[in-house]
N, C-alpha and C positions, 0 to 999 in steps of 0.2 A: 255491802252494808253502806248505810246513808250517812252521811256526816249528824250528826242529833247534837242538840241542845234541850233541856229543859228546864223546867220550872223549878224542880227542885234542886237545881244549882250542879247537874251532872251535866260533861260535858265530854262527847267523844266528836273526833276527829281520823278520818282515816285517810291515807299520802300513799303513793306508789313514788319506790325510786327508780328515779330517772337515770337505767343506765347503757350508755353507748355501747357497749361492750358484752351487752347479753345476747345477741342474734350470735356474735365471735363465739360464746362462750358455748351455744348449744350445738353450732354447727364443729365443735370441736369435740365436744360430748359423741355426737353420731358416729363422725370421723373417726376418734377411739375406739368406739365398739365397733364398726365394721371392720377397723385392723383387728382389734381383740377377736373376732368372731374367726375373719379368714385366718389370722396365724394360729387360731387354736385349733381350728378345723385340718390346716396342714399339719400341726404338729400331731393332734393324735392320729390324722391319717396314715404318717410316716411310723408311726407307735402300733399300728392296727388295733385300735380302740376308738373305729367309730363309732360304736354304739354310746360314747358319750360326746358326741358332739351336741344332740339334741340340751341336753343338761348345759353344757356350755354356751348356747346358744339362750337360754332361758337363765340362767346364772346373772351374766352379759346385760341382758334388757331389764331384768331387775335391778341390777346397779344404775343403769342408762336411768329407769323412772327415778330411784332416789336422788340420783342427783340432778335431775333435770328441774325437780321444784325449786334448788335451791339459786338457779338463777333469776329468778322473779321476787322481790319482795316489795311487802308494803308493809306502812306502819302504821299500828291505832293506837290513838292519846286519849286516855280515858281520863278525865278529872272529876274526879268527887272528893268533896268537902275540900281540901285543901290537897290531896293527895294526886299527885302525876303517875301513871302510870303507863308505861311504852311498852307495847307487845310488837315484835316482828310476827309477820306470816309470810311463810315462805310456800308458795305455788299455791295462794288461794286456801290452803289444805292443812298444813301444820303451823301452830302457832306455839311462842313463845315467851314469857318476860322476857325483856333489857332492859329494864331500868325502872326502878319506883322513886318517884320526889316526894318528898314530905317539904312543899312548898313554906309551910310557915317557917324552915330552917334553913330553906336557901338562901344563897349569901348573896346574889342580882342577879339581875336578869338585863338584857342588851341586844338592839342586833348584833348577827352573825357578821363582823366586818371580815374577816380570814386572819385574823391576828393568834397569835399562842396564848390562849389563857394560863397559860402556867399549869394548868391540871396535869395530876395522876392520873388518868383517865380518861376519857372524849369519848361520848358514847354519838356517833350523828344517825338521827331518826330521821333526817332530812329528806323530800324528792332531789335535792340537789338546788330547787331555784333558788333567786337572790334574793328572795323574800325571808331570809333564817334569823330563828334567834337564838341565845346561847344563855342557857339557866346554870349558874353556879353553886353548887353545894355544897357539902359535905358529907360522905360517906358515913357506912356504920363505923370505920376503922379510923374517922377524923381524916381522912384524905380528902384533899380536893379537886371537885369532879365537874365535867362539864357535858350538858346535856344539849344537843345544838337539833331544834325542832323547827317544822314551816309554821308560818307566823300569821296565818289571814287573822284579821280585825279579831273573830269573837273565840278564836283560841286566847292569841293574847290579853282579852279583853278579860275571858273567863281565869285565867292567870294574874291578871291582876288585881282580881277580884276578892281570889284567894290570901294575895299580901301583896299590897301595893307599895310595900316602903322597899321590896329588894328593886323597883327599877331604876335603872341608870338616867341620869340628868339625861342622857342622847335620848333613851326610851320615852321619856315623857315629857318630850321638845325641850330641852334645855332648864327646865324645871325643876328640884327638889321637892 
């Protein structure tokens, strides 16, 4: 999907996280299942029930596919009217909510400097770069939450658009 903006004030945004540790993560996936395949194939060998090796063998790769999508994710920021909304997709193929802002209620918005906002919560929809920023809310249950998104120009631009009094003096150069 394309990044899109339009005229009618809808604004999506799509991010892949950037992470070092997914190549580790798949060749660890395989690694498993070819021990899972050969020690179950010995065991039922040793069992005389090879007749379900094949089952075991197909059990195995079905587990290997499910969890293979979940090392790849990216995020889509869909903003309409005022409303944030963060979907994970994990392997291209399932998607999820994490997280909805109802932007006129946020409490600021800042770059991401790596500090502890104090929140119940940190949801990051981030790729990781240093271009981040961090929307503070409040939940349904009155907690306070932090949502830490990538920042190019007409995200934040479409974000401030939506309520331009939650950003920080830092976010709009020194400014009130």
């Amino acid at each position: 999907m394309d990044n899109y903006e339009s005229s009618l004030g809808i604004t999506e945004y799509l991010t892949q996280r950037r992470d070092p540790a997914s190549g580790a993560k798949r060749a660890g996936i395989v690694a498993l299942a070819a021990a899972g395949i050969a020690a179950g194939s010995y065991l039922l060998i040793k069992l005389n029930v090879t007749a379900l090796i094949p089952i075991l063998a197909v059990a195995i790769v079905f587990l290997v596919t499910r969890l293979w999508r979940y090392t790849s994710a990216e995020y889509e920021y869909s903003l309409v009217d005022s409303e944030l909304r963060v979907d994970v997709i994990y392997g291209k193929a399932e998607r999820r909510e994490m997280v909805r802002v109802e932007l006129k209620k946020a409490l600021s918005v800042s770059p991401c400097d790596g500090s502890d906002p104090g929140a119940a919560q940190i949801f990051d929809a981030s790729s990781g770069n240093e271009e981040r920023w961090r929307i503070i809310y409040s939940d349904d249950k009155n907690r306070k939450c932090a949502l830490i998104i990538d920042g190019p120009e007409r995200v934040v631009a479409a974000v401030r658009r939506a309520n331009p009094r939650i950003f920080s003096a830092q976010a709009n150069g020194g400014r009130q």
